[in-house]
C-alpha positions as CSV (number, residue, x, y, z in Angstrom):
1,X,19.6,-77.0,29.7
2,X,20.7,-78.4,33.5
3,X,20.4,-76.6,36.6
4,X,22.6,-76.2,39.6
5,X,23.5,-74.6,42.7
6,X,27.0,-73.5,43.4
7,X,26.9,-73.5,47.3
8,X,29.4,-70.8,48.5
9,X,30.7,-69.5,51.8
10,X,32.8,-69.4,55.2
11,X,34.2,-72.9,56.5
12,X,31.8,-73.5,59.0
13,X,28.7,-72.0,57.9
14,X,26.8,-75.0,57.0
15,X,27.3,-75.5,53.0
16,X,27.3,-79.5,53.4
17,X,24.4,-79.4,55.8
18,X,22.4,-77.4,53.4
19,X,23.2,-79.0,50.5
20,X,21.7,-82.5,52.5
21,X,18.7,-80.8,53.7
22,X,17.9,-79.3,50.0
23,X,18.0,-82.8,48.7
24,X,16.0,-84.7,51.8
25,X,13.3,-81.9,51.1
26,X,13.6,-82.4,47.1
27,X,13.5,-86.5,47.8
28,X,10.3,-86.2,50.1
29,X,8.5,-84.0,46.9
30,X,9.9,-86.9,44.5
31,X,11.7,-84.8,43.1
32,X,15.3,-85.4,42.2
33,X,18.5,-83.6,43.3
34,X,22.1,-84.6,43.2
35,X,25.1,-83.2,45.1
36,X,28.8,-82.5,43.8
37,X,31.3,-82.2,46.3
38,X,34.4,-80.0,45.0
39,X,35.9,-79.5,48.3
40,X,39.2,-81.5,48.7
41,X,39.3,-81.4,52.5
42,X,35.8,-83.0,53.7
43,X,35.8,-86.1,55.2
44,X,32.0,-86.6,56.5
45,X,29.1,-85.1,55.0
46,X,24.9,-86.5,54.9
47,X,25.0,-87.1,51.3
48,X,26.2,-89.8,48.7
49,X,28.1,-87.7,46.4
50,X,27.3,-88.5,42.2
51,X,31.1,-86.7,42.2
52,X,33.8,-86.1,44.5
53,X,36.9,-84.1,43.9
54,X,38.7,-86.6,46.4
55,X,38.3,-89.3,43.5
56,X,40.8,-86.7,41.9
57,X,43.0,-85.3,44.8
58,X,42.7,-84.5,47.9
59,X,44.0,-81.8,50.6
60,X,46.4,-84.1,51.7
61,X,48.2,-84.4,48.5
62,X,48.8,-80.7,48.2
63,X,49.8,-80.1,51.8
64,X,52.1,-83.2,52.0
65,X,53.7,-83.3,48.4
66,X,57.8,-82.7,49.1
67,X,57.7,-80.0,46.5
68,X,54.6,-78.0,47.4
69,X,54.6,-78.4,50.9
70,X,51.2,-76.1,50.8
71,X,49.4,-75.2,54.1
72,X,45.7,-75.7,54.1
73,X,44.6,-72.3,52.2
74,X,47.4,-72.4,49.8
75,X,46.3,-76.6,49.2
76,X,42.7,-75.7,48.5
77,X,43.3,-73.4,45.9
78,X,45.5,-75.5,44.3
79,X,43.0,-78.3,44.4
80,X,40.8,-76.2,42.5
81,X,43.4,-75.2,40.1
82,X,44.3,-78.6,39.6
83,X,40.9,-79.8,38.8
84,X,40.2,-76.8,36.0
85,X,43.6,-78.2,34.9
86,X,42.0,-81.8,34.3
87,X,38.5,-80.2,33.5
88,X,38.2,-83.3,31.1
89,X,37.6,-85.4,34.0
90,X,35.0,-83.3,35.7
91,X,33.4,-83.2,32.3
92,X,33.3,-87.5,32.1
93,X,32.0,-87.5,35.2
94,X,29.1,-85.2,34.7
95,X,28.2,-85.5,31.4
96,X,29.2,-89.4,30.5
97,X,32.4,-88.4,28.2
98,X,29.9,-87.0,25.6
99,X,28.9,-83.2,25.7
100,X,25.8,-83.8,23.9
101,X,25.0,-85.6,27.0
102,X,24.8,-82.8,29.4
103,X,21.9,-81.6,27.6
104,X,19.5,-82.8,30.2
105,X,16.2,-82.7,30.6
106,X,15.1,-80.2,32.8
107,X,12.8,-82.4,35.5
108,X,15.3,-84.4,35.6
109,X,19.3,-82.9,36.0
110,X,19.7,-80.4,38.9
111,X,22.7,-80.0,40.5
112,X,24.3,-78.9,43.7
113,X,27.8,-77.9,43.7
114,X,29.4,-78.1,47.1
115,X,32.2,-75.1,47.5
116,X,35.1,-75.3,49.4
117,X,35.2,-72.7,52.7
118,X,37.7,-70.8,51.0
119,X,36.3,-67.5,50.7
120,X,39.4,-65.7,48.1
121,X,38.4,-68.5,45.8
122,X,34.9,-66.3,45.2
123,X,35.7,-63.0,46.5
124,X,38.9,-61.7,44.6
125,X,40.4,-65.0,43.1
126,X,39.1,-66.1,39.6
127,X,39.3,-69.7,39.9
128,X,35.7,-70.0,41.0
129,X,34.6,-67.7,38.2
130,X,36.6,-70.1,35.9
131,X,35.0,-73.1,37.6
132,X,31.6,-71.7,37.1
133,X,32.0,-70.6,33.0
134,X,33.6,-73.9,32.4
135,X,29.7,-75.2,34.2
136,X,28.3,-72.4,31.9
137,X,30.0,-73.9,28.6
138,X,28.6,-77.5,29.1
139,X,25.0,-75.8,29.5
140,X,24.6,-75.5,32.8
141,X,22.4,-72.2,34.2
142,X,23.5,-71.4,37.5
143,X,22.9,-69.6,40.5
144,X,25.4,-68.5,43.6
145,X,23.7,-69.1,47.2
146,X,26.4,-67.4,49.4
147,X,26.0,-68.5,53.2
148,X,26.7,-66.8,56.2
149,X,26.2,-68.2,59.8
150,X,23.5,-66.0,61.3
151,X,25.1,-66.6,65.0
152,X,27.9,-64.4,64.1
153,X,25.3,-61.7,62.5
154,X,24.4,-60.6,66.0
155,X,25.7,-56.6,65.9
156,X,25.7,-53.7,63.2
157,X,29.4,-54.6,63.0
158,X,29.2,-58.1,62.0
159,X,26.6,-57.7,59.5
160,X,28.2,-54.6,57.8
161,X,31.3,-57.3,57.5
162,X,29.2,-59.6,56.2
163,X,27.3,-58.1,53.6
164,X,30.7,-56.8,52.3
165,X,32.1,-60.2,51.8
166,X,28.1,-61.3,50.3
167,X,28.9,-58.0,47.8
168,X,32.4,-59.0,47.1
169,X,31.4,-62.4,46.3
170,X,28.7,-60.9,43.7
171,X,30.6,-59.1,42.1
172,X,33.4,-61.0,41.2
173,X,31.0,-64.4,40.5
174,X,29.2,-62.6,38.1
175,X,26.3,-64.9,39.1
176,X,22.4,-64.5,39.8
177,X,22.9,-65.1,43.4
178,X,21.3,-65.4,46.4
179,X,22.5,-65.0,50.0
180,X,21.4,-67.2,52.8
181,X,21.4,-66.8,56.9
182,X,22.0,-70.6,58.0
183,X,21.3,-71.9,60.9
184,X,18.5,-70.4,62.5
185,X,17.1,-73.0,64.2
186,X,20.4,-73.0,66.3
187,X,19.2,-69.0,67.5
188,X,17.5,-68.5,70.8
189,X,14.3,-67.2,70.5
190,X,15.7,-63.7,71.3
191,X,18.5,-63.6,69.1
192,X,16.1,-64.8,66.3
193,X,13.8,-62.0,66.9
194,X,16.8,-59.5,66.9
195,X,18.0,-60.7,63.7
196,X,14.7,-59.7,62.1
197,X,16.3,-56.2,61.4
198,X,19.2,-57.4,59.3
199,X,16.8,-59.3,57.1
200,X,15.5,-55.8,55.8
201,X,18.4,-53.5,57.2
202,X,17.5,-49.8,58.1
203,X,21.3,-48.3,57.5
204,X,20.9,-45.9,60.1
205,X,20.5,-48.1,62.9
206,X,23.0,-50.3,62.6
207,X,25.3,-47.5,61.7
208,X,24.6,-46.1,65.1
209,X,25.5,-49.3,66.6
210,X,29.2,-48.8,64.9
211,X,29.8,-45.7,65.4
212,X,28.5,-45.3,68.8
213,X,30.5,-48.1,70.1
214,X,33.9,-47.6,69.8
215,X,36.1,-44.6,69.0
216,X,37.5,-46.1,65.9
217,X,33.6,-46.1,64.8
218,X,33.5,-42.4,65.8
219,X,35.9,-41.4,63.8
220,X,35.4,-43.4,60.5
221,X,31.5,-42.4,60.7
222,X,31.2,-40.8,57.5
223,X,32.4,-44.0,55.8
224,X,30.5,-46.3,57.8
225,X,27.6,-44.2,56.2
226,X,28.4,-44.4,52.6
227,X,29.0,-48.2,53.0
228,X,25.4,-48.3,54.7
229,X,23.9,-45.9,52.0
230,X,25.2,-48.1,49.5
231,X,23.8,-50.8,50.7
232,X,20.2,-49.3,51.3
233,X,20.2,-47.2,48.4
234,X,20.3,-49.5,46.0
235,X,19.5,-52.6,47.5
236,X,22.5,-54.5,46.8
237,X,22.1,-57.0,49.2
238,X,19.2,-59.1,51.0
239,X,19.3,-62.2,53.4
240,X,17.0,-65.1,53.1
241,X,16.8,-67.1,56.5
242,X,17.0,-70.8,56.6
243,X,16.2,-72.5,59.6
244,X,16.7,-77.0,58.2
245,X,13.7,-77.6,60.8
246,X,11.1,-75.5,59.6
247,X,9.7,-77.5,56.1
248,X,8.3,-74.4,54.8
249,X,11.0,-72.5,55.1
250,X,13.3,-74.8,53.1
251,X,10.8,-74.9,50.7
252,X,10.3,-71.2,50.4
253,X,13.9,-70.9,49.6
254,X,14.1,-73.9,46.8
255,X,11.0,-72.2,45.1
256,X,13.2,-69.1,45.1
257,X,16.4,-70.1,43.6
258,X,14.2,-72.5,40.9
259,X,12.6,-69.2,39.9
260,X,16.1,-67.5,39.9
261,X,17.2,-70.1,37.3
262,X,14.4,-70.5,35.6
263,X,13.7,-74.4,36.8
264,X,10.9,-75.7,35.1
265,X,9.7,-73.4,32.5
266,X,10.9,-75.4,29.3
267,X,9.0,-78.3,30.7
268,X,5.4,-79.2,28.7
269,X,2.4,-78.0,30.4
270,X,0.3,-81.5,30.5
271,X,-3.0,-81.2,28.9
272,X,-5.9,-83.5,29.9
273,X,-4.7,-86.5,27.0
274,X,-1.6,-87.1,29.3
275,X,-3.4,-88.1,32.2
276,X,-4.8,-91.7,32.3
277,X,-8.8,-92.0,32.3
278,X,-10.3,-93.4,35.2
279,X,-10.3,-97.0,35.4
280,X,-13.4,-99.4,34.5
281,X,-15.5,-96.1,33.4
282,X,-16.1,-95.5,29.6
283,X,-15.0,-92.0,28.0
284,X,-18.8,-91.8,26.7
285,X,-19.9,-91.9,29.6
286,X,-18.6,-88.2,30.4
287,X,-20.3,-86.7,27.0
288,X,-23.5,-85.2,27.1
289,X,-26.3,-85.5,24.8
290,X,-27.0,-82.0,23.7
291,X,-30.7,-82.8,23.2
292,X,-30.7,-83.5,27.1
């Protein structure tokens, strides 16, 4: 079995930044992550990519071909078509052109997956589902971290919005999933504190933020309140903070997304023969007589 991350969300909400400080926190435990990156159109990111989709093709090539002549949007999704097209090539570079080699061990193969900011691609498009059964087939177990920038979570509005894409995005991945609040540590202290609500959302307050502030939320109360209901009710969604300056923090969320995916159990629980005895002493010399 080999685990991965596929690392989802908004351009700009700090997928290649997190995917960095996951694996500088798993390196500093000895621990060993590697990073994909899928998204044709990055050009600088804090990690040495084990694959790159720009070995493949790249945003330029879609947007500048004299047939296409794609925009950006239209040439992302078209990357990502064209690399389930050529999924042979993903597969060589992952699993070593043998599919009984991507039966890893588990200490050792985790995986982040580093999304495009293309949010059709998870919320109504099924390329990304594709993407992720194709991962599923070579024996991958997966799980979704969606982020959202927690600057632009700052009203009952924006978070209502937001936790509507997060939903969309779950329900169409089909994934165990997880949905992350990036960069805290750029908050001021008060917007920090203020945020505190929307990491375990009363409905009714923040639907009398949107309804109170406009006459457009006036009159489309009652559905403001079943979306809010829904969301309460049966606790669809939930945000995890991350702030990449807080150690614990980062932590905290890695021990939560291993447990998602189940990183870990199949390993061997060691037993005392598996550890070395101390040097220059004699096993003996830790039995006791029993006549003593």
């Amino acid at each position: 079995m080999r685990y991965a991350q596929f690392v989802m969300g908004p351009a700009g909400s700090g997928k290649s930044t997190y995917c960095s400080t996951i694996q500088r926190h798993a390196n500093d435990g000895r621990r060993n992550i590697e990073i994909v990156n899928l998204d044709p159109a990055c050009e600088n990111f804090n990690y040495q990519p084990i694959v790159d989709i720009r070995d493949l093709i790249q945003l330029d090539d879609a947007m500048e071909d004299e047939e296409l002549h794609y925009g950006p949007n239209g040439g992302l999704i078209f990357c990502l078509e064209f690399l389930l097209e050529n999924a042979e090539w993903l597969r060589e570079q992952l699993c070593g052109g043998s599919d009984n080699e991507c039966d890893g061990e588990p200490d050792d193969d985790y995986i982040i997956f580093d999304m495009p900011g293309q949010i059709e691609l998870y919320t109504h498009l099924d390329t990304g589902k594709k993407l992720v059964k194709l991962l599923e087939s070579w024996n991958f177990r997966l799980c979704g971290v969606f982020l959202i920038d927690s600057q632009f979570m700052t009203d009952g509005a924006k978070f209502i919005s937001g936790t509507m894409a997060a939903l969309s995005v779950m329900a169409n991945m089909e994934l165990p999933h997880i949905n992350v609040l990036s960069k805290m540590d750029l908050l001021s202290k008060s917007a920090r504190s203020q945020l505190d609500k929307y990491l375990e959302p009363d409905s009714h307050a923040l639907l009398g933020e949107i309804t109170n502030d406009s006459a457009w939320g006036r009159k489309h109360r009652r559905l403001s309140e079943a979306i809010g209901n829904l969301i309460e009710d049966f606790s669809l969604v939930r945000f995890t903070p991350l702030n990449i300056d807080d150690e614990e923090n980062i932590a905290d969320l890695l021990l939560t997304i291993d447990n998602i995916i189940q990183y870990g159990e199949d390993c061997d629980v060691k037993i005392r023969d598996d550890f070395d005895p101390p040097e220059n002493e004699d096993q003996n010399d830790f039995l006791t007589d029993p006549d003593e």
